[in-house]
PyMOL Python script that loads the backbone (N, CA, C, O; Angstrom):
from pymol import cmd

cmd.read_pdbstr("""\
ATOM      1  N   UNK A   1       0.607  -7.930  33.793  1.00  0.00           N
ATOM      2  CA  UNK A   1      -0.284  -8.652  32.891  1.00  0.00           C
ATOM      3  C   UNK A   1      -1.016  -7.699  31.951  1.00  0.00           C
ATOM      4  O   UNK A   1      -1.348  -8.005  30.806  1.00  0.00           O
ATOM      5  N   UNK A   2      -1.221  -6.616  32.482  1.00  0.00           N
ATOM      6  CA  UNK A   2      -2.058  -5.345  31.635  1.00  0.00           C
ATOM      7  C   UNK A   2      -1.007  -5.426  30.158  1.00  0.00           C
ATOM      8  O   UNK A   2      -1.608  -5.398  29.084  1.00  0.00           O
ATOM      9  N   UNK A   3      -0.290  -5.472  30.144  1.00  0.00           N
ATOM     10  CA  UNK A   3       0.628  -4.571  28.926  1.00  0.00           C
ATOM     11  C   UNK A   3       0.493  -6.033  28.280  1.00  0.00           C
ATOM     12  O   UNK A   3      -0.093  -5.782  27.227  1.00  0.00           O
ATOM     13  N   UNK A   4       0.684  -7.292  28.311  1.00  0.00           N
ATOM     14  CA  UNK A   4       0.456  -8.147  27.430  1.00  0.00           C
ATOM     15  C   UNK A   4      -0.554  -8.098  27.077  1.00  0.00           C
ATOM     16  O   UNK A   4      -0.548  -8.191  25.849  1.00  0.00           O
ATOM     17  N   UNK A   5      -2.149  -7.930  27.722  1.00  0.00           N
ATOM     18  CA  UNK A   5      -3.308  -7.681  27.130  1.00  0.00           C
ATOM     19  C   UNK A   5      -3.496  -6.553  26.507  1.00  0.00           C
ATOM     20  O   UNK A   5      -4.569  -6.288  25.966  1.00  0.00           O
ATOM     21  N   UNK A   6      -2.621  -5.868  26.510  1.00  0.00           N
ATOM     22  CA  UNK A   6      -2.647  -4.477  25.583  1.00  0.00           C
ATOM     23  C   UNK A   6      -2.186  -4.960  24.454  1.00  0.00           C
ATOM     24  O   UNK A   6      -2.891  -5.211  23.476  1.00  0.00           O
ATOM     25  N   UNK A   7      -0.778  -5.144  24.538  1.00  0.00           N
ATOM     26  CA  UNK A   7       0.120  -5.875  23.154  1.00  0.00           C
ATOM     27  C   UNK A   7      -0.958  -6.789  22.015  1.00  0.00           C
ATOM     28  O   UNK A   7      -1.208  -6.544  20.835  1.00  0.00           O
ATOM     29  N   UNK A   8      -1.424  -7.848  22.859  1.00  0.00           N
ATOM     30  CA  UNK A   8      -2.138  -8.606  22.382  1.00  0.00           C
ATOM     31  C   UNK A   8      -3.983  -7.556  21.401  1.00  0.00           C
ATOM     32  O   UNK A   8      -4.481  -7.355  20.294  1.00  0.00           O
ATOM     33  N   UNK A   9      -4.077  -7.437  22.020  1.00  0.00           N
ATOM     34  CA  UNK A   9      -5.473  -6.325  21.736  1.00  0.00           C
ATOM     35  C   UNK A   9      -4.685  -5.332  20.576  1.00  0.00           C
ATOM     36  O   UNK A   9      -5.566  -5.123  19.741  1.00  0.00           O
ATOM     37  N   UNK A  10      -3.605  -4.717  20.193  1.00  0.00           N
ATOM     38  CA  UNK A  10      -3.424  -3.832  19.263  1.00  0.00           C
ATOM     39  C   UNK A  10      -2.738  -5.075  18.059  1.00  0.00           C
ATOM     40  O   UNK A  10      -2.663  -4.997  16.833  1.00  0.00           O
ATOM     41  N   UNK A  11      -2.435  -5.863  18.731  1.00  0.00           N
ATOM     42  CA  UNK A  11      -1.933  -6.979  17.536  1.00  0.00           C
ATOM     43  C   UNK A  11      -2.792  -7.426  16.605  1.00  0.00           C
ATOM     44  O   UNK A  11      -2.517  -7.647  15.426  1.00  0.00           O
ATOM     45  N   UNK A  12      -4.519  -7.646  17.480  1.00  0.00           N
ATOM     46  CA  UNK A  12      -5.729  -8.090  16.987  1.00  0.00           C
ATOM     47  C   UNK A  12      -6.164  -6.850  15.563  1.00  0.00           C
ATOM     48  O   UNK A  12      -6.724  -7.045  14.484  1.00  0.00           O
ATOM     49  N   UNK A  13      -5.506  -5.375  16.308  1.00  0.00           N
ATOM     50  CA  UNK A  13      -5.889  -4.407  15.268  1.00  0.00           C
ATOM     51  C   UNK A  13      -5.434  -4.367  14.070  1.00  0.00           C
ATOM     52  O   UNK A  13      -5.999  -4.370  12.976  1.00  0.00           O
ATOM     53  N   UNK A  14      -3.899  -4.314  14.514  1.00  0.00           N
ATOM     54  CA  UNK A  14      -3.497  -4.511  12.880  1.00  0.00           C
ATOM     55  C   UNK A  14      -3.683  -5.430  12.045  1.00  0.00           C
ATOM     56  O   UNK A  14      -3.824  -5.381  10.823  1.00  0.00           O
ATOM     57  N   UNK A  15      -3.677  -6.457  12.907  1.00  0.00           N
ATOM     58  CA  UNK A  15      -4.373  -8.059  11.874  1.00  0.00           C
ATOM     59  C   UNK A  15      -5.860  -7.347  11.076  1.00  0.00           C
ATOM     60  O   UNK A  15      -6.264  -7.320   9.913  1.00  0.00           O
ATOM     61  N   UNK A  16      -6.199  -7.001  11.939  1.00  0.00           N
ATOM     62  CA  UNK A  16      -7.915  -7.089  11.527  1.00  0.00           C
ATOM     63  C   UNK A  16      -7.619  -5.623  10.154  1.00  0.00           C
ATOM     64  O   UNK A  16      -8.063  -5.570   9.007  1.00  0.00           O
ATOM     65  N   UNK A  17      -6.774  -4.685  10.851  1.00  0.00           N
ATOM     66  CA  UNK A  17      -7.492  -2.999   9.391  1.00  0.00           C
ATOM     67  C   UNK A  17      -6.226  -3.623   8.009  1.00  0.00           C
ATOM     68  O   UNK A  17      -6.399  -3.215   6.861  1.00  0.00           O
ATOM     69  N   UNK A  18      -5.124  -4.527   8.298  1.00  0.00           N
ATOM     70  CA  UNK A  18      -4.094  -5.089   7.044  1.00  0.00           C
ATOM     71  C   UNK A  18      -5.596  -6.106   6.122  1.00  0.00           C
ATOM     72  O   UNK A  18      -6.145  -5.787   5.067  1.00  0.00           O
ATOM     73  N   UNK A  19      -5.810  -7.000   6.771  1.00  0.00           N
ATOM     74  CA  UNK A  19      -7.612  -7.853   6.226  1.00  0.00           C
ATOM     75  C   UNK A  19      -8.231  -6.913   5.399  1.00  0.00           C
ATOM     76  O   UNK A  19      -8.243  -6.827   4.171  1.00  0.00           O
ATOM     77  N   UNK A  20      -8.904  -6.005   6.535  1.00  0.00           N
ATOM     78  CA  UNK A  20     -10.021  -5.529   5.991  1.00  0.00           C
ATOM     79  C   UNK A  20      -9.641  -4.706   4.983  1.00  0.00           C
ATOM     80  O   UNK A  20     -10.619  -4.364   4.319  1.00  0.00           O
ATOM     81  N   UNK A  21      -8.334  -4.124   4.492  1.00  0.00           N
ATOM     82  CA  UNK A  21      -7.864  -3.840   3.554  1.00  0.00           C
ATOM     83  C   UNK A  21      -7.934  -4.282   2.141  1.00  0.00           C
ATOM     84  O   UNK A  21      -8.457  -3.839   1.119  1.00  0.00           O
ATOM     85  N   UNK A  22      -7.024  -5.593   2.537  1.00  0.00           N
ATOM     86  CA  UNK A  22      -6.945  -6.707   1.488  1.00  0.00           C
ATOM     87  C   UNK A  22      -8.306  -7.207   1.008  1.00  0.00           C
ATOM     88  O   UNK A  22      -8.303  -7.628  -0.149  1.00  0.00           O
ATOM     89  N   UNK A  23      -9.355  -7.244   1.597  1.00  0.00           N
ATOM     90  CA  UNK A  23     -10.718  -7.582   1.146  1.00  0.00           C
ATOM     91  C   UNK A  23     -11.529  -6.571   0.522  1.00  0.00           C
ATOM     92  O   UNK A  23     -12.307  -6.839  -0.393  1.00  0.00           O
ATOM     93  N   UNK A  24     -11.393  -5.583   0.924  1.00  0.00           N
ATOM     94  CA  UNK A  24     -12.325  -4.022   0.520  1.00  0.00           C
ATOM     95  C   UNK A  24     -11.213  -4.336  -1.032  1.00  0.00           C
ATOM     96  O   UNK A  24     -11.699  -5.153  -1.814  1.00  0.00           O
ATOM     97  N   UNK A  25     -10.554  -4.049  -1.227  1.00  0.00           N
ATOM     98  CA  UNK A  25      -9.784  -3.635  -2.095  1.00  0.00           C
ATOM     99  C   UNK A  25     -10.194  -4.994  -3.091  1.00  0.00           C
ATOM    100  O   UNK A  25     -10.527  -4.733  -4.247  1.00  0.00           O
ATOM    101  N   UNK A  26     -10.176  -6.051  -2.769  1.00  0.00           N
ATOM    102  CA  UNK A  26     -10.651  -7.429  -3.846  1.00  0.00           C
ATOM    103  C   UNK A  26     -11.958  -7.018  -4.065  1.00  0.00           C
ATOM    104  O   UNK A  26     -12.265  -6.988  -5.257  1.00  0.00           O
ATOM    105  N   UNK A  27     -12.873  -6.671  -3.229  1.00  0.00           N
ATOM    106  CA  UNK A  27     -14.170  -6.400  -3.126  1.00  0.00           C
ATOM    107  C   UNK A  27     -14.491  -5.112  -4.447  1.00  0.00           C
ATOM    108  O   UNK A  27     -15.317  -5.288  -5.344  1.00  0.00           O
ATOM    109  N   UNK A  28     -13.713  -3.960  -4.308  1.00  0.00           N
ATOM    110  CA  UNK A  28     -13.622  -2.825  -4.859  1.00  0.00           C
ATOM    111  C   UNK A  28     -13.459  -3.301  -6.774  1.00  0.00           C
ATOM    112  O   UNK A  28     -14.121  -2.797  -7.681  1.00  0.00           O
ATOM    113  N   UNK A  29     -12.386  -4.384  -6.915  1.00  0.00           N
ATOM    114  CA  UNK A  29     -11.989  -4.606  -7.976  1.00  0.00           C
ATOM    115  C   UNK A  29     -12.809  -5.619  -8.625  1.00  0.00           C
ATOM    116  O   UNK A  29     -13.027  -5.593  -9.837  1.00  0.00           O
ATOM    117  N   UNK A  30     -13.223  -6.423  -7.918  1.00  0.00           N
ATOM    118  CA  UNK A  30     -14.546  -7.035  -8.414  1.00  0.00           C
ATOM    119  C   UNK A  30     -16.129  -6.243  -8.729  1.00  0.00           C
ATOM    120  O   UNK A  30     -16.825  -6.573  -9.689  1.00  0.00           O
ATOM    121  N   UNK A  31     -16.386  -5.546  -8.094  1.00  0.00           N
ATOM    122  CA  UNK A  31     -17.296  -4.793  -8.461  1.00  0.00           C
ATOM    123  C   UNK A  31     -16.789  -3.539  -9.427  1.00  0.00           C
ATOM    124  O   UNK A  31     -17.642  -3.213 -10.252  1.00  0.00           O
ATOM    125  N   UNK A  32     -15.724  -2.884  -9.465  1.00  0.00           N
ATOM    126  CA  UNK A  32     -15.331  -2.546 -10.895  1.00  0.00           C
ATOM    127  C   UNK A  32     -15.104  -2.988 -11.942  1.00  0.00           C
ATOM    128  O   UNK A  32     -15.165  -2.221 -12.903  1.00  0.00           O
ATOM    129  N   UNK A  33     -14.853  -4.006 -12.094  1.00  0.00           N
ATOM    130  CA  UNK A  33     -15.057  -5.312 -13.436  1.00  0.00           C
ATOM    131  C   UNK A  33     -16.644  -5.680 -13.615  1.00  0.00           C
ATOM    132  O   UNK A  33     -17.170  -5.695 -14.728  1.00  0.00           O
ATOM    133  N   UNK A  34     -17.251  -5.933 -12.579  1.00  0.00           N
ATOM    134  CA  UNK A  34     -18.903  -6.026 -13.079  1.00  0.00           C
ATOM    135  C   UNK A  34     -19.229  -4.662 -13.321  1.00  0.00           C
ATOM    136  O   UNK A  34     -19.736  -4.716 -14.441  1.00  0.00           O
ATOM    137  N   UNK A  35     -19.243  -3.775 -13.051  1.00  0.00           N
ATOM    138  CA  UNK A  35     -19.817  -2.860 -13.454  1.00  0.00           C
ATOM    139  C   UNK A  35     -19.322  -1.427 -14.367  1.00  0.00           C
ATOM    140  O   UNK A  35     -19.835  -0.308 -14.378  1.00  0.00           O
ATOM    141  N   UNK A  36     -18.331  -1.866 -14.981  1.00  0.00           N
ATOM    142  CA  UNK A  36     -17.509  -1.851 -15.790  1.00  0.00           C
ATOM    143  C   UNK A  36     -16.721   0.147 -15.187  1.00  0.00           C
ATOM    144  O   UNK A  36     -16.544   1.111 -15.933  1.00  0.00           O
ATOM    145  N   UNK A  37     -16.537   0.087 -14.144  1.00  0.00           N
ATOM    146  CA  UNK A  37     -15.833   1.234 -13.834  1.00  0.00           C
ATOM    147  C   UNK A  37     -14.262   1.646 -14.833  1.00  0.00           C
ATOM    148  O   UNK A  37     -13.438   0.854 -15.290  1.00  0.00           O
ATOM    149  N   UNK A  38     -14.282   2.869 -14.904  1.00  0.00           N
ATOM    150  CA  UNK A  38     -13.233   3.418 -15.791  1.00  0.00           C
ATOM    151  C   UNK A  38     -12.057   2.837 -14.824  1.00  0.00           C
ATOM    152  O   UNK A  38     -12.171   2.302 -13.721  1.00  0.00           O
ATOM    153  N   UNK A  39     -10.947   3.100 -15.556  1.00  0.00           N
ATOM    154  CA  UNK A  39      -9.533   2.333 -14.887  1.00  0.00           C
ATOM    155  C   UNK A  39      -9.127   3.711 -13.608  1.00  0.00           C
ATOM    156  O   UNK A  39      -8.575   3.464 -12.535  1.00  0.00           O
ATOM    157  N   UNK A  40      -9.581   5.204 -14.083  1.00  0.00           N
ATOM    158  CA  UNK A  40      -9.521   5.980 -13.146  1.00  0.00           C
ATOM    159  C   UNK A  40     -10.129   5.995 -12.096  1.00  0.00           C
ATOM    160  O   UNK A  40      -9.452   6.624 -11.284  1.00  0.00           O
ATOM    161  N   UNK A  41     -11.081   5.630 -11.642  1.00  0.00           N
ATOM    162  CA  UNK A  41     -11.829   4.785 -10.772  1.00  0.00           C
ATOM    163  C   UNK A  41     -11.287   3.968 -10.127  1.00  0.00           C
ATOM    164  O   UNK A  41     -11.094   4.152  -8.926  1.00  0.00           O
ATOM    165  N   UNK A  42     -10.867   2.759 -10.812  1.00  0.00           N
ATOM    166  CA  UNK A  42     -10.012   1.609  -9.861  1.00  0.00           C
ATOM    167  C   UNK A  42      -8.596   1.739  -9.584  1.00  0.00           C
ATOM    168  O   UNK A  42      -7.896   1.002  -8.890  1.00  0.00           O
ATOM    169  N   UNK A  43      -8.185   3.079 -10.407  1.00  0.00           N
ATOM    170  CA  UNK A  43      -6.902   3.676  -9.272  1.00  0.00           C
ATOM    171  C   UNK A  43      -7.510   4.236  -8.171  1.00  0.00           C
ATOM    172  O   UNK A  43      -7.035   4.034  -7.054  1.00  0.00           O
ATOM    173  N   UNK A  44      -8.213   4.717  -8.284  1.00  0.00           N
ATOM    174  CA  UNK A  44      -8.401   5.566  -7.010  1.00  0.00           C
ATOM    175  C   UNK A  44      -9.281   4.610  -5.799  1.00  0.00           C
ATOM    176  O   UNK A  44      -9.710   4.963  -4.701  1.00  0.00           O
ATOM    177  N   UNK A  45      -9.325   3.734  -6.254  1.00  0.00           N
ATOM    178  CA  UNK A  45      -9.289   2.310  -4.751  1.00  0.00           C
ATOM    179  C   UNK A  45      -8.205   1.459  -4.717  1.00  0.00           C
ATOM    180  O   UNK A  45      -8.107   0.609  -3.832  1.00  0.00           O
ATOM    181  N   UNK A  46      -7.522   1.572  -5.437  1.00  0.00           N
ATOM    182  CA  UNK A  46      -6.202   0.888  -5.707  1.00  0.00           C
ATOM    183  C   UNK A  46      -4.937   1.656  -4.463  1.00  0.00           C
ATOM    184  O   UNK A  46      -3.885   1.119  -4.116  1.00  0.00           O
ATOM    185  N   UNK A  47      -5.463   3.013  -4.000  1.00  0.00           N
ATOM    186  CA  UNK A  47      -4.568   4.276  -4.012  1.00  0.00           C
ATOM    187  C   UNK A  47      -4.954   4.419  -2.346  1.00  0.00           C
ATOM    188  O   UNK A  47      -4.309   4.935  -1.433  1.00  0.00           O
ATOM    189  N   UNK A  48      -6.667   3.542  -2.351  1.00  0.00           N
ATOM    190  CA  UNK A  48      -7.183   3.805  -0.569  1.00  0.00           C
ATOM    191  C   UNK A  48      -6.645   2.468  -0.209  1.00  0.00           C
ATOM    192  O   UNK A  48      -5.820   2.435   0.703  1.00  0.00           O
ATOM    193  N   UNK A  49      -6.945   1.505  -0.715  1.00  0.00           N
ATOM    194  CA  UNK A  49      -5.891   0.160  -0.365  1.00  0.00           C
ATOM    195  C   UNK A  49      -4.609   0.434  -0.068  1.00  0.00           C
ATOM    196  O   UNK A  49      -4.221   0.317   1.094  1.00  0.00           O
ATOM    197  N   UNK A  50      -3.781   0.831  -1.055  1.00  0.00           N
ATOM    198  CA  UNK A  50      -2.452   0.964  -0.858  1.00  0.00           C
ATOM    199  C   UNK A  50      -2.869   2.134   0.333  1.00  0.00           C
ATOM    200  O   UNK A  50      -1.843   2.809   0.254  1.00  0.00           O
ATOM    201  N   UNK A  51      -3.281   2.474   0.856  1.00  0.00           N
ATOM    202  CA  UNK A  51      -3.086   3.860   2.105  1.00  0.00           C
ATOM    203  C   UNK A  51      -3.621   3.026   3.134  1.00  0.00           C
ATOM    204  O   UNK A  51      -3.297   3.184   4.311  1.00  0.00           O
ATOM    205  N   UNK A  52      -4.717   1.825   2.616  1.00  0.00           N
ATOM    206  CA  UNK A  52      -5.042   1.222   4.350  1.00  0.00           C
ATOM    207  C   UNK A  52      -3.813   0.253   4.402  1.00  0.00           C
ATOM    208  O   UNK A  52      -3.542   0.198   5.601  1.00  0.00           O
ATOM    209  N   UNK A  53      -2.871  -0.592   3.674  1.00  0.00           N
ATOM    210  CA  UNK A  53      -1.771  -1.344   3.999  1.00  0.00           C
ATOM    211  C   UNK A  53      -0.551  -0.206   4.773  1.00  0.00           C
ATOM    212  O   UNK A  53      -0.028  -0.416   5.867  1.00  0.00           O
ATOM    213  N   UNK A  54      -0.326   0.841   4.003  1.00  0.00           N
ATOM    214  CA  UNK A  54       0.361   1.840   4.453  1.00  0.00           C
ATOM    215  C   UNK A  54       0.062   2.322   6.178  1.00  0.00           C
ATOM    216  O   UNK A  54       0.976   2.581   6.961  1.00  0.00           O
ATOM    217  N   UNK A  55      -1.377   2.365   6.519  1.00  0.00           N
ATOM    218  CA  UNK A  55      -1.809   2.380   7.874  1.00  0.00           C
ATOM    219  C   UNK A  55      -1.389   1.336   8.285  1.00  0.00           C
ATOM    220  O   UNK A  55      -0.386   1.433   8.993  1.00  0.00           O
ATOM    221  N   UNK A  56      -1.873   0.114   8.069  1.00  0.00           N
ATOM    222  CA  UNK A  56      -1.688  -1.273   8.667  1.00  0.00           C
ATOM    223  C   UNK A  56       0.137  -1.254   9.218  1.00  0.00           C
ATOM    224  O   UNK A  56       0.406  -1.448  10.404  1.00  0.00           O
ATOM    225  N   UNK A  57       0.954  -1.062   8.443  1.00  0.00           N
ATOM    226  CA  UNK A  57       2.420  -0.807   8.836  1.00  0.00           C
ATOM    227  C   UNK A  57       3.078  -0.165   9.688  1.00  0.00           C
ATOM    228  O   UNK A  57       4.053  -0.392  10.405  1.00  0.00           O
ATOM    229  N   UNK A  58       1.976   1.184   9.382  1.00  0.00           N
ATOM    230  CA  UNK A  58       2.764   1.928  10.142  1.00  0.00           C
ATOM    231  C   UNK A  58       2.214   1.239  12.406  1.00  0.00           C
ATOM    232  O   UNK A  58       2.882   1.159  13.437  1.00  0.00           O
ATOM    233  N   UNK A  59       1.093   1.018  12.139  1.00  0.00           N
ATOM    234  CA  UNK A  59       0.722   0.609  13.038  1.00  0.00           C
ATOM    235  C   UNK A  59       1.623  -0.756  13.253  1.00  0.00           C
ATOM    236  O   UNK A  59       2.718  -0.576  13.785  1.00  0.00           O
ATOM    237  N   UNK A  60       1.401  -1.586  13.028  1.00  0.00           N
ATOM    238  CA  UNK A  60       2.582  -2.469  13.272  1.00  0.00           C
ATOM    239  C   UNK A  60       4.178  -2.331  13.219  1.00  0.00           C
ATOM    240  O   UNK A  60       4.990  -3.255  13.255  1.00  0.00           O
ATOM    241  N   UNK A  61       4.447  -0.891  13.119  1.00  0.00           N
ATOM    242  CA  UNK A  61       5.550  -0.651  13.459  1.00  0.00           C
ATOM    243  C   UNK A  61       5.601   0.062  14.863  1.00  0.00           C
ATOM    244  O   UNK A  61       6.675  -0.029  15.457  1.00  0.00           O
ATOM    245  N   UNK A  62       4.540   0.790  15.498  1.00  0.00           N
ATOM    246  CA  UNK A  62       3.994   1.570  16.983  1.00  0.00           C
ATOM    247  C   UNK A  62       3.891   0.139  17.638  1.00  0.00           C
ATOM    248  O   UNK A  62       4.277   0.205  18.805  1.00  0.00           O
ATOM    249  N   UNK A  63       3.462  -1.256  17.242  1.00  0.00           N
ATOM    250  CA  UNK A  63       3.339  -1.917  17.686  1.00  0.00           C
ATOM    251  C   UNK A  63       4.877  -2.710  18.722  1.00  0.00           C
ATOM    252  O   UNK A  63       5.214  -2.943  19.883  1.00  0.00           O
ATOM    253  N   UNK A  64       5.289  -2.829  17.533  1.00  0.00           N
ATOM    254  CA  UNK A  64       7.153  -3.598  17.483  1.00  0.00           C
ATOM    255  C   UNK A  64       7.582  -2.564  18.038  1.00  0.00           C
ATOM    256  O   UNK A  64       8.699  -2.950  18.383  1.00  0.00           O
ATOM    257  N   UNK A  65       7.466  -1.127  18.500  1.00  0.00           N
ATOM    258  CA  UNK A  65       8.537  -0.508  19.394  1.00  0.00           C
ATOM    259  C   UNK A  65       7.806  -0.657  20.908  1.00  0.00           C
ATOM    260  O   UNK A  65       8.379  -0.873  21.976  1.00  0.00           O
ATOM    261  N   UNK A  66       6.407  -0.478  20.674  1.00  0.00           N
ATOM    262  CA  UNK A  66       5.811  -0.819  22.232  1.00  0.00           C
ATOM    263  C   UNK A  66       6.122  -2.294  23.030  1.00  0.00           C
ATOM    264  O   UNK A  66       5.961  -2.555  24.223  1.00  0.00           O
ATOM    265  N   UNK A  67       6.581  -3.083  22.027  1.00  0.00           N
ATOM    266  CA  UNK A  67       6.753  -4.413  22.647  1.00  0.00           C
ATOM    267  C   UNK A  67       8.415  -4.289  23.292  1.00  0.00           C
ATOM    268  O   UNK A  67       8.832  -4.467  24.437  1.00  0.00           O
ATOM    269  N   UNK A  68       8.956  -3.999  22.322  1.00  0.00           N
ATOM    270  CA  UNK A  68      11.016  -3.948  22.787  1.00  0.00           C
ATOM    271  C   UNK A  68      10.604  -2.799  23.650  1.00  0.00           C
ATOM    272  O   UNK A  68      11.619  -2.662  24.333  1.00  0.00           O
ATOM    273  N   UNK A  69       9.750  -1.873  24.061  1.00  0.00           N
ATOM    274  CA  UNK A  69       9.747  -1.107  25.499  1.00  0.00           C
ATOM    275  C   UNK A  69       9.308  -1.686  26.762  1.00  0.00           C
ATOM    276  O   UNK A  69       9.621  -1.471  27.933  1.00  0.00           O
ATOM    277  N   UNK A  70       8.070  -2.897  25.893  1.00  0.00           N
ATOM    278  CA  UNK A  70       7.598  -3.881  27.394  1.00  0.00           C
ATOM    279  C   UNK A  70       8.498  -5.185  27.628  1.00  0.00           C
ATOM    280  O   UNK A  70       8.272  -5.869  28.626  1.00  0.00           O
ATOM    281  N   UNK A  71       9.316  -5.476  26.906  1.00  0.00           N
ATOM    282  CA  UNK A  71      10.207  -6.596  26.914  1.00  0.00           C
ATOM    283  C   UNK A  71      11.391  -5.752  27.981  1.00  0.00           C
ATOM    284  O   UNK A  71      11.726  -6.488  28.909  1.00  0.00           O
ATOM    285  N   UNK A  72      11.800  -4.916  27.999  1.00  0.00           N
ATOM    286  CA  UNK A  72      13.285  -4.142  28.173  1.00  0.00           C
ATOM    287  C   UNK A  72      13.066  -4.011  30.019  1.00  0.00           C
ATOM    288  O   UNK A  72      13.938  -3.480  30.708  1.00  0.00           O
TER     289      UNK A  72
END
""", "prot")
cmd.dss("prot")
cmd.show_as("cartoon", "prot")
cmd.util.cbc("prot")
cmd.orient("prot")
């Protein structure tokens, strides 16, 4: 039962840092439009977004091999 509550608990993670990604990053681009940030600026949150989805993956890929090891 441990390893499904594990599975389950790192599943919750990547759900939650892929989110909190997708929101920081709407968040980031909205407050660079009000406050009129240079476009070099909103690459360079454009660039930590794209690196927290890039985390989010790679973690959900540690995820999908830990499961076909607890399935097997």
């Amino acid at each position: 039962m441990r390893g499904k509550t594990d599975l389950a608990r790192r599943g919750r993670v990547v759900a939650l840092v892929i989110a909190l990604s997708g929101v920081l990053w709407v968040l980031a681009l909205a407050l660079g439009d009000h406050y009129g940030w240079s476009q070099r600026t909103r690459a360079l949150f454009d660039l930590a977004a794209l690196a927290g989805f890039a985390f989010g993956l790679w973690l959900l890929f540690g995820l999908w091999r830990q499961r076909r090891t607890y399935e097997d």
